[in-house]
PLY file of the C-alpha trace (Angstrom):
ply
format ascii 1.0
element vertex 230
property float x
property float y
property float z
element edge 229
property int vertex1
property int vertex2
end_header
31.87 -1.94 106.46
31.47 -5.36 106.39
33.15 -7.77 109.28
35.13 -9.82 107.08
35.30 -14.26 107.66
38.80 -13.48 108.23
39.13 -10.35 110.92
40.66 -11.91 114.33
41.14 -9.79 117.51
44.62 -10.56 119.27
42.32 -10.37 122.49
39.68 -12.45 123.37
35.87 -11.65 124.27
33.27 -13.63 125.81
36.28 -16.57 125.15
36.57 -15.87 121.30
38.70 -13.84 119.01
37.32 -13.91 115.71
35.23 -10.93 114.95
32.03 -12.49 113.16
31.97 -14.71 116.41
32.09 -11.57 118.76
29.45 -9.78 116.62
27.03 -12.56 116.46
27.50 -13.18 120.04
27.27 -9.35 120.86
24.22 -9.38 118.94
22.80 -12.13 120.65
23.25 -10.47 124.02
21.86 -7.14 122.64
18.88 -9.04 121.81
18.27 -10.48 124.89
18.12 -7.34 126.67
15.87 -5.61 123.84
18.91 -3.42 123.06
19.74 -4.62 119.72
19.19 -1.70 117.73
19.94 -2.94 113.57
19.30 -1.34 109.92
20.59 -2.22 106.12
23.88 -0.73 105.13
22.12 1.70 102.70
20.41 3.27 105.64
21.21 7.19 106.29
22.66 8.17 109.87
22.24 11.67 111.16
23.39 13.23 114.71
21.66 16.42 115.54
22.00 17.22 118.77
21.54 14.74 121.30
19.26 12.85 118.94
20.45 10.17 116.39
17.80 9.85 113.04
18.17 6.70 111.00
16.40 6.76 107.93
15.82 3.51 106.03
13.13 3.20 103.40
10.52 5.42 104.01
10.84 4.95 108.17
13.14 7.15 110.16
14.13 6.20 113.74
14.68 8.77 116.49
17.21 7.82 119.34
17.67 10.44 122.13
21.65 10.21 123.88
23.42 11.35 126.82
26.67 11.01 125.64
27.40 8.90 121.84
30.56 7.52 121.21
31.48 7.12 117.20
34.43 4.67 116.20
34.20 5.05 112.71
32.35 8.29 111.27
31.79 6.98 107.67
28.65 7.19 106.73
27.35 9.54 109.51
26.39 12.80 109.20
26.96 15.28 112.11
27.44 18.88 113.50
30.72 18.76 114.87
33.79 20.29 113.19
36.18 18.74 110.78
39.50 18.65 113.19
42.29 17.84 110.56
41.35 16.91 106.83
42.15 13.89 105.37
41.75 12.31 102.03
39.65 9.31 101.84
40.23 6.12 100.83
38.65 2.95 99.68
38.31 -0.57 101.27
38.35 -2.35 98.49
37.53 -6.54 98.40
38.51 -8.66 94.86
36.86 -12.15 95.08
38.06 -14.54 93.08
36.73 -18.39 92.18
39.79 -21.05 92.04
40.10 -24.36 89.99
42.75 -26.39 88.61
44.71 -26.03 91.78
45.87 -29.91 91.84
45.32 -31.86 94.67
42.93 -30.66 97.04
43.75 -27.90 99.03
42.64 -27.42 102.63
44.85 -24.80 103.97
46.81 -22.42 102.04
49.46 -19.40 103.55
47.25 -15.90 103.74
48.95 -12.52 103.11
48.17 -10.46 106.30
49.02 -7.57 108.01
50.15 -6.11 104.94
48.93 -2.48 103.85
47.74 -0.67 100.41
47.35 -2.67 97.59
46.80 -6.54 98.41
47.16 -6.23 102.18
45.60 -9.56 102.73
44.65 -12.05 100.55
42.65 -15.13 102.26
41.48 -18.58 100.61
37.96 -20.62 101.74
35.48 -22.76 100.98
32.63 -20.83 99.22
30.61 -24.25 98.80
29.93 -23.12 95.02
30.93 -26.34 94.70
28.43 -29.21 95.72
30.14 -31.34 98.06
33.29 -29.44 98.61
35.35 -29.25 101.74
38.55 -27.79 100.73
39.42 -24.14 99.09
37.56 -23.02 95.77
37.81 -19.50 96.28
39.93 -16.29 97.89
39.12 -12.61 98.82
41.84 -9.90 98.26
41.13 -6.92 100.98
43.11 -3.51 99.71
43.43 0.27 101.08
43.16 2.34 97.96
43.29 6.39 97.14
40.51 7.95 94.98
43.07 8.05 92.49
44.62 4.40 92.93
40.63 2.66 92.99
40.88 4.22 89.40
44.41 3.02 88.02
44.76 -0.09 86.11
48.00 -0.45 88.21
45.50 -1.35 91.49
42.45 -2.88 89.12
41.30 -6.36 89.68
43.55 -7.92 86.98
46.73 -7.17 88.68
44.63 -8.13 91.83
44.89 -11.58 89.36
48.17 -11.43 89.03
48.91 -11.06 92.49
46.77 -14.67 93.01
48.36 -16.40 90.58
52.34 -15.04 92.07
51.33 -16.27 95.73
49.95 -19.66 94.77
52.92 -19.80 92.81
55.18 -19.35 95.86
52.96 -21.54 97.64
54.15 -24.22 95.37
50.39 -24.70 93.77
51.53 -25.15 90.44
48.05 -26.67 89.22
47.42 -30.16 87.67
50.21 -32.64 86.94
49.84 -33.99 82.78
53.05 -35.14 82.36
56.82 -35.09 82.22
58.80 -34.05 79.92
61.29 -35.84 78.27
63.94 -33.99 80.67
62.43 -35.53 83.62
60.46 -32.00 84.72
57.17 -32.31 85.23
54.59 -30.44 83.21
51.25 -28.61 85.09
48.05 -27.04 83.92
48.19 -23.71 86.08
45.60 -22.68 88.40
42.23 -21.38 87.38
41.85 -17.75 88.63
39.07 -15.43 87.47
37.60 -12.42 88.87
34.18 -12.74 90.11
33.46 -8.83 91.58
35.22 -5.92 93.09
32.92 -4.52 95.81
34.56 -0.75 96.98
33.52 0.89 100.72
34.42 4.84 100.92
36.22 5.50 104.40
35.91 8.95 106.25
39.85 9.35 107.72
38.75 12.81 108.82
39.14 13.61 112.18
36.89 15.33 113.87
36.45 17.34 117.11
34.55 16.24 120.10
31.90 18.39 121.65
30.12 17.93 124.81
28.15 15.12 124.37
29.53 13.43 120.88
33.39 12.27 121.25
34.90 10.29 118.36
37.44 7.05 119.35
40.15 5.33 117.38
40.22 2.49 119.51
41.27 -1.12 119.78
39.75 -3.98 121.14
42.52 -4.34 123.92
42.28 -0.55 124.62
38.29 -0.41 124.60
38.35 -3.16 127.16
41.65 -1.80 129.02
39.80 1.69 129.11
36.11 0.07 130.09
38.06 -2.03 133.28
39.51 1.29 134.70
36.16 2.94 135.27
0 1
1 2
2 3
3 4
4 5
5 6
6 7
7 8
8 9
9 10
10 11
11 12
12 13
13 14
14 15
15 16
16 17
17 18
18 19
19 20
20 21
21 22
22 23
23 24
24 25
25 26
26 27
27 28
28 29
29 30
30 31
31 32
32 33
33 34
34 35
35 36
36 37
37 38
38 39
39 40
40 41
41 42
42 43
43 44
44 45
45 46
46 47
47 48
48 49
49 50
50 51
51 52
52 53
53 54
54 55
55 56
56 57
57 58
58 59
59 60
60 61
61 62
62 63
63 64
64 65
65 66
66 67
67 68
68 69
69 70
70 71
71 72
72 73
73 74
74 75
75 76
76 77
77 78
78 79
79 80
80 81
81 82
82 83
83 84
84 85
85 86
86 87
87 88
88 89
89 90
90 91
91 92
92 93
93 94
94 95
95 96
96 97
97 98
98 99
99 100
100 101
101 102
102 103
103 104
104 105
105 106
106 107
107 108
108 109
109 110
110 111
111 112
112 113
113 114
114 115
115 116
116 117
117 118
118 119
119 120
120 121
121 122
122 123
123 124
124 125
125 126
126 127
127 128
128 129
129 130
130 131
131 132
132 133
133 134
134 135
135 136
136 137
137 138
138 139
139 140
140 141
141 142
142 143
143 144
144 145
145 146
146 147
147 148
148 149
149 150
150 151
151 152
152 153
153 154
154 155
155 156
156 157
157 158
158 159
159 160
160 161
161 162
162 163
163 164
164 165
165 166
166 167
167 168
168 169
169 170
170 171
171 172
172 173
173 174
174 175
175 176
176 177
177 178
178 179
179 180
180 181
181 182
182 183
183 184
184 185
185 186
186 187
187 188
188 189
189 190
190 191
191 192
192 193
193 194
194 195
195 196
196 197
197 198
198 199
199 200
200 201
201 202
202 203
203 204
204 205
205 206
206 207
207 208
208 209
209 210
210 211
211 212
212 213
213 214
214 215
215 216
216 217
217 218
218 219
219 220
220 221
221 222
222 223
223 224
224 225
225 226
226 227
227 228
228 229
């Protein structure tokens, strides 16, 4: 799963709280004590054992453990026994490129915090556009069932419409022409198209620990909260 532009922590490490800052600085730290250990998203993770193999390309990489601590299983294979089933879902992100917006925008009100369909909806700068300093595009982040990821009611045109409602009630009404001879002013709406849907499958199982794997649904608060008792 990619960490999003977006994702902010409502607790601070190493003095920051957005999570592409933590990771990069994590990483940099990792690095500097030749612990860094990093492979493409298409790589396959197995845990046999007490030995992780990660196989990317035609290499596999053999870790021995003590004791491994998984936060989110997708995407990794193990031994230990499904707990309590649950269906999977989908994190699903709609990018979209923005024109016609009127004057220039540099901040516009996200959705957050939401959940399902459209549970945040964010607007940047993609620099697409040479020279730009203000908002030209926005990323819709969704929760979707199998069954939902294949409904028009979730697809990426209602994702649209969903766009064009919010600038709406973010009074972005597009480009001023003209008024009209009432007196109301006329606007060429905002620009929205789809550029790509990119879908991530999410393993909600839970599983059951064994003696020397144990799987966490943690928080940043609680990881650090549990990490300062010991």
């Amino acid at each position: 799963m990619p960490i999003m532009f977006y994702e902010s922590h409502e607790v601070s490490l190493f003095g920051l709280n957005k999570a592409p800052d933590i990771w990069s600085r994590l990483n940099l730290m990792l690095g500097l004590l030749s612990k860094r250990i990093a492979f493409e998203d298409t790589s396959n993770i197995r845990v046999t054992d007490d030995i992780i193999k990660i196989t990317t390309g035609n290499l596999t990489f053999k870790y021995h453990f003590e004791r491994l601590f998984i936060f989110d299983p997708t995407g990794i294979q193990t031994e230990s026994e499904i707990q309590k089933v649950r269906p999977r879902t989908f994190i699903v992100f709609d990018d979209f490129e923005l024109s016609v917006l009127g004057p220039r925008r540099y901040e516009l009100e996200p959705i957050t915090k939401g959940s399902g369909f459209a549970r945040e909806l964010h607007f940047y700068c993609s620099g697409r556009v040479d020279g730009s300093d203000y908002i030209t595009d926005c990323v819709m982040e969704s929760e979707l069932s199998y069954e939902e990821l294949n409904s028009f009611d979730y697809s990426d045109s209602i994702a649209r419409f969903v766009v064009e409602r919010h600038l709406t009630s973010a009074e972005v009404y597009g480009r001023f022409m003209k008024y009209y001879n009432s007196g109301k002013p006329k606007y060429r709406k905002p620009k929205v198209v789809h550029v790509k849907r990119v879908s991530h499958e999410k393993d909600n199982n839970q599983y059951r620990d064994t003696e020397k794997v144990k799987f966490l649904d943690l928080s940043l608060r609680q990881i650090i909260e549990e990490s300062t008792k010991r």
